[in-house]
C-alpha positions in Angstrom: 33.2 56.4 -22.7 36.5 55.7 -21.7 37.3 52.8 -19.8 38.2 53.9 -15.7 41.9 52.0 -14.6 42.8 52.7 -10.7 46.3 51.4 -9.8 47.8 51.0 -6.3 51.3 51.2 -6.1 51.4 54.1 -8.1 54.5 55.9 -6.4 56.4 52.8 -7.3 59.1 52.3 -9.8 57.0 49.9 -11.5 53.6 52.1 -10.7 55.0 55.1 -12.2 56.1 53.6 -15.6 52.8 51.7 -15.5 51.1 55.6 -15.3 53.3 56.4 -18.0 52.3 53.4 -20.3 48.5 54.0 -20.0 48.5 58.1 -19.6 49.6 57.0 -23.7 46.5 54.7 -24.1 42.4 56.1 -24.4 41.9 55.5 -20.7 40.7 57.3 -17.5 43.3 56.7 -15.0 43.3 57.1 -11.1 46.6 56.7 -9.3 46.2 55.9 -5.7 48.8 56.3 -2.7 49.0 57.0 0.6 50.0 60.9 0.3 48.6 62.2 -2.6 51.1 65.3 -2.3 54.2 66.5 -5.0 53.0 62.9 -7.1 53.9 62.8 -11.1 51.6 64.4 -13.4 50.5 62.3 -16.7 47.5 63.1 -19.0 43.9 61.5 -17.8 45.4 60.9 -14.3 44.1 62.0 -11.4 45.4 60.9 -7.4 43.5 59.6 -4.5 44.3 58.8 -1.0 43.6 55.6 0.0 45.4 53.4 2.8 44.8 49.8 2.9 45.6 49.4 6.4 42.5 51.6 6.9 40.6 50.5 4.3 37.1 53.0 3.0 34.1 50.8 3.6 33.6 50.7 0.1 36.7 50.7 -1.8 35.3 50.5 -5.1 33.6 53.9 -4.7 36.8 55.2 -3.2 38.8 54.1 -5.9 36.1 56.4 -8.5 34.5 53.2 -9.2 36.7 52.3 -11.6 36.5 49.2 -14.3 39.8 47.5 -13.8 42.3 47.2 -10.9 45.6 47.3 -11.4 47.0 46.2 -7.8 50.9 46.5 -7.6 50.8 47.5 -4.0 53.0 45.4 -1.3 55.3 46.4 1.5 58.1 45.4 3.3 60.4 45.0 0.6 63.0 44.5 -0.6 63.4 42.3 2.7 62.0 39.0 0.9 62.5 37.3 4.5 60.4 39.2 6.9 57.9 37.7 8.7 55.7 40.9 8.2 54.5 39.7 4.3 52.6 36.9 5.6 51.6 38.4 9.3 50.4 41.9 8.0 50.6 42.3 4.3 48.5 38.9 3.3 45.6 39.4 5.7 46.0 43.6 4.8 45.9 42.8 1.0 43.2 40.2 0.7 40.6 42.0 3.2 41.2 44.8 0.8 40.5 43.3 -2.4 37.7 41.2 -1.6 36.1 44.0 -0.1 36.6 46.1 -3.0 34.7 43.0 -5.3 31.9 42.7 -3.0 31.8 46.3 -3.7 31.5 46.0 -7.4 35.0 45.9 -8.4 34.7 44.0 -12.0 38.1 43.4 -13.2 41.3 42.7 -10.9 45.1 42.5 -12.8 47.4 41.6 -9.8 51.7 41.5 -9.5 52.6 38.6 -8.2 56.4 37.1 -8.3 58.4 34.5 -9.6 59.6 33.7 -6.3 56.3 31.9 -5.9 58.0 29.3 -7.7 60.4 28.7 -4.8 63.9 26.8 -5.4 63.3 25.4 -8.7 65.2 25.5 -11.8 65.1 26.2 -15.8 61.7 27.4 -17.5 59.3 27.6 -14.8 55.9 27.8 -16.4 52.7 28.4 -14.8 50.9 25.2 -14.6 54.2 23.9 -12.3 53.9 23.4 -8.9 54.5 26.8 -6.6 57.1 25.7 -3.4 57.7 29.3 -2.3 61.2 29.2 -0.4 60.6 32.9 1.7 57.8 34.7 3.2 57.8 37.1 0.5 57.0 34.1 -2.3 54.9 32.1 0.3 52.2 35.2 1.3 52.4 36.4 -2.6 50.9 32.9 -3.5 48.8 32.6 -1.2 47.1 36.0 -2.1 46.6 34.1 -5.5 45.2 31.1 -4.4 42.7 33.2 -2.0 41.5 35.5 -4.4 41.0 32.4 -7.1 39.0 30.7 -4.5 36.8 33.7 -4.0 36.6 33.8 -7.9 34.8 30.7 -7.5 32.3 32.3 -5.6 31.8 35.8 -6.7 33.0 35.9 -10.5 35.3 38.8 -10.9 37.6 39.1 -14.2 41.0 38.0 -12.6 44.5 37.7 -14.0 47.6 36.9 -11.9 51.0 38.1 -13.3 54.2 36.9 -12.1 56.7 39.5 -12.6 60.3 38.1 -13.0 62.9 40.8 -12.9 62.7 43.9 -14.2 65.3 46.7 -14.3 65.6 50.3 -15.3 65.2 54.2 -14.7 64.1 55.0 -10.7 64.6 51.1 -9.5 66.0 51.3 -5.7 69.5 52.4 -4.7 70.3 48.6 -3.7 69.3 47.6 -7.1 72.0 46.4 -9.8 71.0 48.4 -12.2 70.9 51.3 -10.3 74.5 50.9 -8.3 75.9 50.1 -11.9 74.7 53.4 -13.4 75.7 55.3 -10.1 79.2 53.7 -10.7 79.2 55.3 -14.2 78.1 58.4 -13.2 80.5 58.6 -10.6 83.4 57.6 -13.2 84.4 54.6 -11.7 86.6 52.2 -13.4 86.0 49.0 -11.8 82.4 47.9 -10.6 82.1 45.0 -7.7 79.6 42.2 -8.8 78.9 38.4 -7.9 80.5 36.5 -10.0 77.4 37.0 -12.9 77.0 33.2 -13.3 73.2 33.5 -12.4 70.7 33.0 -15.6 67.7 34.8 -14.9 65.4 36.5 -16.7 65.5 40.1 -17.3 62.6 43.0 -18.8 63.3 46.7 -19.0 61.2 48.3 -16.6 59.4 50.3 -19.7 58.5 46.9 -21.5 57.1 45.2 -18.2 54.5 48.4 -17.6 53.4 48.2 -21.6 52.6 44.7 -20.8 50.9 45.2 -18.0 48.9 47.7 -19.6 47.9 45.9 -22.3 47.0 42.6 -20.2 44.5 44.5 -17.8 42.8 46.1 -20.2 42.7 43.2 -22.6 39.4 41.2 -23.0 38.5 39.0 -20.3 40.8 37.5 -17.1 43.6 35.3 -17.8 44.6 33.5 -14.8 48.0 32.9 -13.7 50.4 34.7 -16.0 54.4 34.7 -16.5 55.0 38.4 -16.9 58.7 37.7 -18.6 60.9 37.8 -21.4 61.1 34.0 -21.7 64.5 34.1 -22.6 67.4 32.7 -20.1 70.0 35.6 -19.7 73.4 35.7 -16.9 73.9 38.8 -15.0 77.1 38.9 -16.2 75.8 39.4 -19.8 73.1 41.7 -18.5 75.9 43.9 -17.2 78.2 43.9 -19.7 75.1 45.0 -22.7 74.8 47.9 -20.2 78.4 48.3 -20.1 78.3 48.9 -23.9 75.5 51.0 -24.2 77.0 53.5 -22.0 80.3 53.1 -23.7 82.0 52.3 -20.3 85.3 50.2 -20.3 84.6 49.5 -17.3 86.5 46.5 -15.4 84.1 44.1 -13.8 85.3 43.1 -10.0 83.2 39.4 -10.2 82.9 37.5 -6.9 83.5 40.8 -5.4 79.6 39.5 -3.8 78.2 36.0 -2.5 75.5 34.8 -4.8 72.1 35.3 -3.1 71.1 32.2 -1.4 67.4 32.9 -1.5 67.0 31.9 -4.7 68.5 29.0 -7.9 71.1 29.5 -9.8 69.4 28.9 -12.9 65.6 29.7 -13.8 63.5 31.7 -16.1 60.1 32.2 -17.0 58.3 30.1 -20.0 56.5 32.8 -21.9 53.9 30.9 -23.9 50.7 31.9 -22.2 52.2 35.4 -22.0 52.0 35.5 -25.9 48.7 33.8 -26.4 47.3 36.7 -24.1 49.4 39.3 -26.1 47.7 38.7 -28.8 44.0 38.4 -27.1 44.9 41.5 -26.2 
């Protein structure tokens, strides 16, 4: 019997390459979203409606009673400083999900961010103090340390993945990658950046969901999880590989943009326990 794998968030840009990545692996998937109207099609995935701000009594049943959750769900973004993540979306989210384990729910995979991490710099990895610096950061966390504390009390398979930044095909008009691409298509010849000094770290969009993938439905939960590349890249190089894989001369316009003040200068993610579960998986 193939295993069942409901994901919320599915509409998403990361949702929809994460339908992609397992509508290519033997699995039953169900997509869920608000409006279950004009959605992508994939092999072995089928939509449901389901709002978490009216949750179903029983969510598990609602969901098809499936084996694993794959929870990517969260709004109010990309406004990292709204009050709303911690006011509404924390208390929305976690009623939600414990409601769905007291309801038989046996497996939970959840997105979290590496903004949890707050203001710190170099290889963050996960055993380091979180000091979120923005509500977005501060209500992800504490989703994660609520749903490890319930854990404790009602055993549930559970694995935390802190997504670092990801780029790629249907990412948000705001987006770098996206206003880069637009720029090409629109044969541009200069493109206005920061000035590109930020090291981050960076995961095409289609990497990131085959990760995911294979970290839900690996054996067993793993905790708190860097979901990374592990390697320390500046925007500026970022840009210019795309620059070359287009073939674009293009001429960069750096410190055309304040660098964001929301978050270091200088941080990536240490992907050791990443591997280890890898190859668990």
């Amino acid at each position: 019997m193939l295993k069942k794998i409901a994901v919320t968030g599915a509409t998403g840009f990361i949702g929809k390459h994460v339908l992609k990545a397992l509508s290519e692996r033997p699995v039953e998937v169900v997509a869920l979203s608000r409006q279950v109207s004009d959605l992508p099609q994939f092999p072995l995935v089928s939509w449901r409606s389901i709002d978490m701000a009216a949750p179903p009594a029983d969510p598990h049943e609602a969901m098809g009673c499936p084996d694993i959750l794959i929870h990517l769900a969260w709004d109010g973004l990309p406004n990292y400083r709204s009050l709303h993540h911690f006011e509404a979306e924390l208390p929305r989210q976690y009623a939600f999900l414990k409601r769905a384990v007291e309801c038989g729910l046996p497996s939970l995979f959840c997105a979290g961010t590496c903004f949890e991490y707050g203001m710190q710099t170099g290889a963050l990895e996960e055993s380091r103090s979180c000091t979120p610096d923005n509500p977005y950061g501060f209500a992800k966390h504490a989703l994660q340390q609520q749903l490890s504390f319930l854990e404790r009390s009602m055993p549930f398979s559970f694995t935390w993945a802190r997504l670092f930044y990801t780029y790629g095909p249907g990412q948000g008009a705001r987006s770098l990658w996206t206003q880069f691409h637009e720029a090409y298509r629109n044969g541009h010849s200069s493109f206005d950046m920061s000035g590109g000094k930020q090291v981050r770290d960076f995961l095409a969009v289609e990497k990131l969901a085959g990760r995911i993938a294979d970290l839900a439905l690996g054996p067993g939960g793993h905790g708190v999880v860097n979901l990374c590349s592990g390697v320390p890249v500046t925007v500026l190089d970022l840009v210019r590989e795309w620059a070359a894989e287009l073939g674009w001369a293009v001429r960069l316009n750096l410190g055309h943009y304040p660098y964001p003040d929301y978050e270091p200068m200088e941080f990536w993610g240490d992907d050791t326990l990443l591997r280890k579960a890898l190859i668990a998986s």
